[in-house]
KOLFI-112996 format. One record per residue: z, y negated, x negated of N, C-alpha, C in turn; residue in three letters. Coordinates in pm, 1 decimal, m for minus. Layout:
// residues N
Z, Y, X, Z, Y, X, Z, Y, X, ALA .
...
//
This chain:
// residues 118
9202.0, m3569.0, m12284.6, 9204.6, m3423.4, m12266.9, 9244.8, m3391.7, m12123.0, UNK .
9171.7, m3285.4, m12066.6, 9230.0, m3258.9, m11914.6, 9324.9, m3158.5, m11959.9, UNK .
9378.3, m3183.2, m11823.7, 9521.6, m3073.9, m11802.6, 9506.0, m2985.9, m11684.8, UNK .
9505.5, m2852.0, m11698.9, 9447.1, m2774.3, m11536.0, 9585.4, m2713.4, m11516.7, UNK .
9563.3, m2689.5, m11401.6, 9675.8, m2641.9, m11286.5, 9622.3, m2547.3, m11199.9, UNK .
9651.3, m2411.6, m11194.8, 9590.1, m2309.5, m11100.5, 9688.3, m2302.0, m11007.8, UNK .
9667.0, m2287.6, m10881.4, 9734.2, m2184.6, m10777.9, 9657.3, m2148.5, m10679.2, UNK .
9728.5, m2059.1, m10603.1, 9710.4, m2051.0, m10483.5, 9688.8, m1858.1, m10490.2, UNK .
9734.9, m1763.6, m10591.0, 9763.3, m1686.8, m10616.1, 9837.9, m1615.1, m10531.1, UNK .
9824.3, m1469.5, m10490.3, 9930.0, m1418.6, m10449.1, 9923.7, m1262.3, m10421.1, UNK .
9954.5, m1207.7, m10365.1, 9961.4, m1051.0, m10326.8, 9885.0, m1045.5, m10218.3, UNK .
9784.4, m958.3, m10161.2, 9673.5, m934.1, m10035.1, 9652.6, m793.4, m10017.8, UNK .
9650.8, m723.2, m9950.8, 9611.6, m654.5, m9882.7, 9425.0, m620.8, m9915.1, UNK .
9390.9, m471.0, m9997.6, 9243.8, m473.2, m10000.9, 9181.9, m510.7, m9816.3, UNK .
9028.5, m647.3, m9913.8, 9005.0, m654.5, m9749.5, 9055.6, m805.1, m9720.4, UNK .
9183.0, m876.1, m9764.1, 9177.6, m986.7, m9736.7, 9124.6, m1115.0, m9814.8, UNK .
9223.3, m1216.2, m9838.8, 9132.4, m1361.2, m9845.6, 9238.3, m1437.4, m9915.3, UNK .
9220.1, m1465.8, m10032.0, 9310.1, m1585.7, m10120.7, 9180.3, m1743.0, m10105.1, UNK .
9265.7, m1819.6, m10147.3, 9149.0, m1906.9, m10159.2, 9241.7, m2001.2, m10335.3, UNK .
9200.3, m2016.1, m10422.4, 9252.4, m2053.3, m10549.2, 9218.6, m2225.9, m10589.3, UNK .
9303.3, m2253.2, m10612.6, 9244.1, m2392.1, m10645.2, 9307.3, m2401.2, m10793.1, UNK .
9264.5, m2526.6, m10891.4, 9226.2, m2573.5, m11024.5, 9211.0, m2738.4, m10976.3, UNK .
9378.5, m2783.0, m11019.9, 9413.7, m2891.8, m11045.9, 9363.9, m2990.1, m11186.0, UNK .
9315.4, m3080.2, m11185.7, 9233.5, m3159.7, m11294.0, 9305.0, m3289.5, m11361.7, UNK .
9387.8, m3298.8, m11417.1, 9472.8, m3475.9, m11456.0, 9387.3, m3482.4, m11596.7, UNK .
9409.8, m3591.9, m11633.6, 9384.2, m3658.5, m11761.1, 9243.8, m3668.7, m11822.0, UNK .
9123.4, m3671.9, m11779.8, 9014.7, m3633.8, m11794.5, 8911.1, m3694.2, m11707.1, UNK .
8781.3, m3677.5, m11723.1, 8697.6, m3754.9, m11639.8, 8608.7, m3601.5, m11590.0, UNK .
8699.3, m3566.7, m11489.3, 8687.2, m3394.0, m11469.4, 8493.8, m3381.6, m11365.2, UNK .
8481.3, m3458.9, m11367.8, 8293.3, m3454.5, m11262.4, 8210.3, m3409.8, m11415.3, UNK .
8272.0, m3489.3, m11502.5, 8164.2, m3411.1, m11637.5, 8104.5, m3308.5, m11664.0, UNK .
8214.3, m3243.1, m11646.2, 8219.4, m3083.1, m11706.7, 8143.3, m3018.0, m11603.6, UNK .
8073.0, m2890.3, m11656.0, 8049.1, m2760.5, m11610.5, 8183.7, m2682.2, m11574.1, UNK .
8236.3, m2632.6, m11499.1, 8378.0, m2544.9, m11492.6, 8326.2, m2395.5, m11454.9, UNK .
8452.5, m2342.0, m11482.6, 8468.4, m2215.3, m11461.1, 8562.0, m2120.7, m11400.4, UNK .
8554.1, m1985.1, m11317.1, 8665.7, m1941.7, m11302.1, 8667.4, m1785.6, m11388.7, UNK .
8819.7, m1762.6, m11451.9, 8780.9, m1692.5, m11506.2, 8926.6, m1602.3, m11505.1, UNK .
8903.4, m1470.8, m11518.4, 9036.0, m1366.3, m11496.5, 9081.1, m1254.3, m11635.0, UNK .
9149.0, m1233.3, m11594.2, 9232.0, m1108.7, m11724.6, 9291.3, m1027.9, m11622.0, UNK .
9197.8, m931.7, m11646.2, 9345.2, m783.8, m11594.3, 9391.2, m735.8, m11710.7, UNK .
9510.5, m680.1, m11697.3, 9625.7, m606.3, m11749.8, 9520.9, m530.5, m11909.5, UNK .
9560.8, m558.7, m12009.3, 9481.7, m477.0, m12091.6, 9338.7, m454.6, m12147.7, UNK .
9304.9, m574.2, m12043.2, 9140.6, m602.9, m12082.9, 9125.1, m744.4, m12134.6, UNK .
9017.2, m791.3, m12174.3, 8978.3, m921.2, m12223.3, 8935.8, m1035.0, m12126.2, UNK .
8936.6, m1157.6, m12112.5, 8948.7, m1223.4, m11998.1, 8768.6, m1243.9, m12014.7, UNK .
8775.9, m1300.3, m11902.2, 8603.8, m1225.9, m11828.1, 8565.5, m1381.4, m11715.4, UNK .
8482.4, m1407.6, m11770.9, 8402.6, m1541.6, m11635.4, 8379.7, m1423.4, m11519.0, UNK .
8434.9, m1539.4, m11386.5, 8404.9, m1470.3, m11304.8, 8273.6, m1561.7, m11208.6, UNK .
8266.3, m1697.8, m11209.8, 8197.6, m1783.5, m11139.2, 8220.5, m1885.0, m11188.7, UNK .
8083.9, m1991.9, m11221.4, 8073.0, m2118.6, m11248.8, 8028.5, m2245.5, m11200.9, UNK .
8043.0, m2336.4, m11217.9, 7979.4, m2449.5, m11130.3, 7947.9, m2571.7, m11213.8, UNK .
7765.6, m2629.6, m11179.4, 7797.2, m2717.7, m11287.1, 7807.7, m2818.7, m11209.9, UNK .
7818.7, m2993.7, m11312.9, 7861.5, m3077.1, m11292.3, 7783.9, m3106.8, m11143.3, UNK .
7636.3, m3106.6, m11131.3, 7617.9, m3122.0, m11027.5, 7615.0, m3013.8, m10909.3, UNK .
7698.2, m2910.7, m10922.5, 7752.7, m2827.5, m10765.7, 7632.4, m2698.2, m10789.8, UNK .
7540.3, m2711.0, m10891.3, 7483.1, m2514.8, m10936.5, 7584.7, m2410.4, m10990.2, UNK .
7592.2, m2280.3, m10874.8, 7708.0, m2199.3, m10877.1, 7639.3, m2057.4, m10949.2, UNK .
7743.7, m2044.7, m11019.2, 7687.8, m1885.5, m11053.6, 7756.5, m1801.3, m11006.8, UNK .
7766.5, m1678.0, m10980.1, 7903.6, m1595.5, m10972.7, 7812.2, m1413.2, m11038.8, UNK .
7929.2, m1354.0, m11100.6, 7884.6, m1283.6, m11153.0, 7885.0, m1166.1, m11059.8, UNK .
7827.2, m1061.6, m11102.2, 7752.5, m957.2, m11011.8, 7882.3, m861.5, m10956.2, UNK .
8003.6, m861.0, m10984.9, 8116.8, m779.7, m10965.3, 8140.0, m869.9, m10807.2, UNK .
8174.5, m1020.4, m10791.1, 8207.6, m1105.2, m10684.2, 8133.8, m1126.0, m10626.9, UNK .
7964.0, m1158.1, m10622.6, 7879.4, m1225.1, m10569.4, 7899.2, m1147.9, m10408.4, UNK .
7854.7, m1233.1, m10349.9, 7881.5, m1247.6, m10221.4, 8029.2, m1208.1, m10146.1, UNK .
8100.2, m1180.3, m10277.7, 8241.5, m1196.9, m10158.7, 8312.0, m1317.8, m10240.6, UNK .
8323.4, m1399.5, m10312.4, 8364.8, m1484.3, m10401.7, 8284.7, m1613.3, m10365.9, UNK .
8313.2, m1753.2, m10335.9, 8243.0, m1837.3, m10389.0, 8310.1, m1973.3, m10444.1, UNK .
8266.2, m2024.0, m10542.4, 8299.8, m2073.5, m10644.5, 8248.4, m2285.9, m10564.7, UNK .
8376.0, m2360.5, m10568.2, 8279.3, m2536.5, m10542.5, 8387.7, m2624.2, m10610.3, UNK .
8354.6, m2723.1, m10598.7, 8402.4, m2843.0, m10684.9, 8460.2, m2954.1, m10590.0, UNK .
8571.5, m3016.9, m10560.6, 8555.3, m3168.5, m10511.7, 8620.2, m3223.7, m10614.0, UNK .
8458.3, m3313.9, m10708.1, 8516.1, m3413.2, m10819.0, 8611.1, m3527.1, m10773.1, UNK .
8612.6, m3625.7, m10650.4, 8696.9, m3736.1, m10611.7, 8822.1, m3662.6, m10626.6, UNK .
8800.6, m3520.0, m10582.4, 8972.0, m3467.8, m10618.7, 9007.0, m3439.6, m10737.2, UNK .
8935.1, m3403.3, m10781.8, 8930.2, m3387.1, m10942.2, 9009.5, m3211.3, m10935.5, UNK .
8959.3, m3138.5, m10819.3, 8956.4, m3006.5, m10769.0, 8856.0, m2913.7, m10803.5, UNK .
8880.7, m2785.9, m10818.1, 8770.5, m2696.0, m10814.8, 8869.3, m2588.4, m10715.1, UNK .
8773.9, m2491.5, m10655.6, 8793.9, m2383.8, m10575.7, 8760.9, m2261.5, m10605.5, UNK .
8818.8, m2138.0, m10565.0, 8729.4, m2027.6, m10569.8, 8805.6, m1909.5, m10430.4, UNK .
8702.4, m1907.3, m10336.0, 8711.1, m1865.9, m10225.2, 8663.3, m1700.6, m10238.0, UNK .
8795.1, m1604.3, m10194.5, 8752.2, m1491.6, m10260.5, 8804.2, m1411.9, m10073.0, UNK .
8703.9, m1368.4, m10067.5, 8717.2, m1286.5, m9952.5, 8661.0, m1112.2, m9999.3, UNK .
8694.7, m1047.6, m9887.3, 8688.8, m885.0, m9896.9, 8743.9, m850.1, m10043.0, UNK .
8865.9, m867.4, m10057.8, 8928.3, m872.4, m10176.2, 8933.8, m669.6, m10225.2, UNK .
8958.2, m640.7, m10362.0, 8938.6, m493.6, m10386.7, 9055.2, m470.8, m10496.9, UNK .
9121.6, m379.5, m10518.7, 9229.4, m366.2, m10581.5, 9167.6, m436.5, m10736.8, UNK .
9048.8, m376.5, m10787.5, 8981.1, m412.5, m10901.9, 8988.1, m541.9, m10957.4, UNK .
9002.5, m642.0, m10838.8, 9011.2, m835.7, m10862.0, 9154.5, m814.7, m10904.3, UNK .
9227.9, m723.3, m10918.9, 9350.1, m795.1, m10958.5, 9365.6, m842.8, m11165.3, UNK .
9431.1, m942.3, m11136.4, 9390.0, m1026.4, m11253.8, 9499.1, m1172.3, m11228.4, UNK .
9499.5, m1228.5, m11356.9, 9525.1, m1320.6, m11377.2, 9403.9, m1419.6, m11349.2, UNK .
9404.3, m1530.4, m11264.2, 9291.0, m1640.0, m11239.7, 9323.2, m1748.1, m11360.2, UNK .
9209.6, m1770.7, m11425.0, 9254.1, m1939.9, m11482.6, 9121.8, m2011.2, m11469.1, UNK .
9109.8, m2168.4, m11486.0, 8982.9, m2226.6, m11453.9, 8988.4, m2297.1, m11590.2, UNK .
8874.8, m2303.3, m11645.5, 8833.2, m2400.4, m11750.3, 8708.3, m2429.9, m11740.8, UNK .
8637.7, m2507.8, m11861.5, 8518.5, m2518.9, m11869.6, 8432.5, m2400.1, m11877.2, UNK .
8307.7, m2405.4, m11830.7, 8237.0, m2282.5, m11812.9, 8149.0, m2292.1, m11967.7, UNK .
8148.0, m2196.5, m12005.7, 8075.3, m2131.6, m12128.3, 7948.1, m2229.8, m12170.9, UNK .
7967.8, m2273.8, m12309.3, 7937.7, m2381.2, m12365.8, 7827.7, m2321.2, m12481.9, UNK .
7761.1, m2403.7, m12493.1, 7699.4, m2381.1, m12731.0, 7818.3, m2402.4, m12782.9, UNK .
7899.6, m2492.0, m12744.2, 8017.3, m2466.8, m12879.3, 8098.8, m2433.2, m12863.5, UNK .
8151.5, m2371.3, m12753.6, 8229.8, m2263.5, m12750.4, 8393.2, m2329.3, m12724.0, UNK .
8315.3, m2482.7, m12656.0, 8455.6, m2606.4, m12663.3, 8506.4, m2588.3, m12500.4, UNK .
8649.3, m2552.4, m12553.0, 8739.4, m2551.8, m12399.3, 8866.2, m2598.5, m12393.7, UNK .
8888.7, m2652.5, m12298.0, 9039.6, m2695.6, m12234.4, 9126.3, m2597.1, m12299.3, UNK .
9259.4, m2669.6, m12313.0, 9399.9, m2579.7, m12379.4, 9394.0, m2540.9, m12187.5, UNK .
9404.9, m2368.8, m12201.6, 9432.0, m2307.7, m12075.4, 9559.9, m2288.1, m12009.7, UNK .
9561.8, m2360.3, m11887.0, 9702.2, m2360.3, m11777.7, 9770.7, m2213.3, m11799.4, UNK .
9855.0, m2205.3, m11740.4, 9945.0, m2089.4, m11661.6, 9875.7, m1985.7, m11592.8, UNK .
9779.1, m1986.2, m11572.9, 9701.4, m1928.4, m11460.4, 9803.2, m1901.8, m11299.2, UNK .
9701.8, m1843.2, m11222.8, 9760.0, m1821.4, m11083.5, 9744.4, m1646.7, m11086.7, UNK .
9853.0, m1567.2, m11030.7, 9849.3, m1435.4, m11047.3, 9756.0, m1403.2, m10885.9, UNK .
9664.4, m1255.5, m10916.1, 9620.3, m1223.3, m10768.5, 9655.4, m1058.7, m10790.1, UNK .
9751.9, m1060.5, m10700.1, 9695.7, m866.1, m10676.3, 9672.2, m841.3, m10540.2, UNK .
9585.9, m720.7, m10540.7, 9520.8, m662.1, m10483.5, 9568.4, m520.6, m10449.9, UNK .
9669.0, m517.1, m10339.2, 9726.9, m395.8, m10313.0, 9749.3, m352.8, m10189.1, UNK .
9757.2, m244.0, m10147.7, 9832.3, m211.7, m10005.9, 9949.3, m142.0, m10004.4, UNK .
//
């Protein structure tokens, strides 16, 4: 079973630049399809960008082109590079497997917190 680890979370300024990483132990983490995925306050948690095993990225239409989503399997790392940040991204980040047929996912980390404020 893998074990994920988010950080790199923090408070920004609308307009700036987090960059998030998704720590990988116990697992043969190049397998998987992954995912990044968020919860704001009161809403339901939501894919935000995916990547599959071999490095095809999706990102959904809210991030695309200020978000991008990569993988280094030797690290057993994933990324998600979020620039021109908007109060709206604020959310809880967590990374798991990206959306499956069976609906099979990692027990989910801690996540990494992001707000988006001035």
């Amino acid at each position: 079973q893998v074990q994920l680890v988010e950080s790199g979370g923090g408070l920004v300024q609308p307009g700036g630049s987090l960059r998030l990483s998704c720590a990988a132990s116990g697992g043969i983490f190049s397998l998987y399809a992954m995912g990044w995925y968020r919860q704001a306050p009161g809403k339901q948690r939501e894919l935000v960008a995916s990547i599959s095993s071999y490095g095809t990225t999706n990102h959904v239409d809210s991030v695309k082109g200020r978000f991008t989503i990569s993988r280094d399997s030797a690290k057993k790392t994933m990324y998600l590079q979020m620039n021109s940040l908007k109060p709206e991204d604020t959310a809880v980040y967590y990374c798991n497997k990206a959306p499956n047929r069976l609906g099979d996912l990692f027990d989910w980390g801690q996540g990494t917190q992001v707000t988006v404020s001035s």
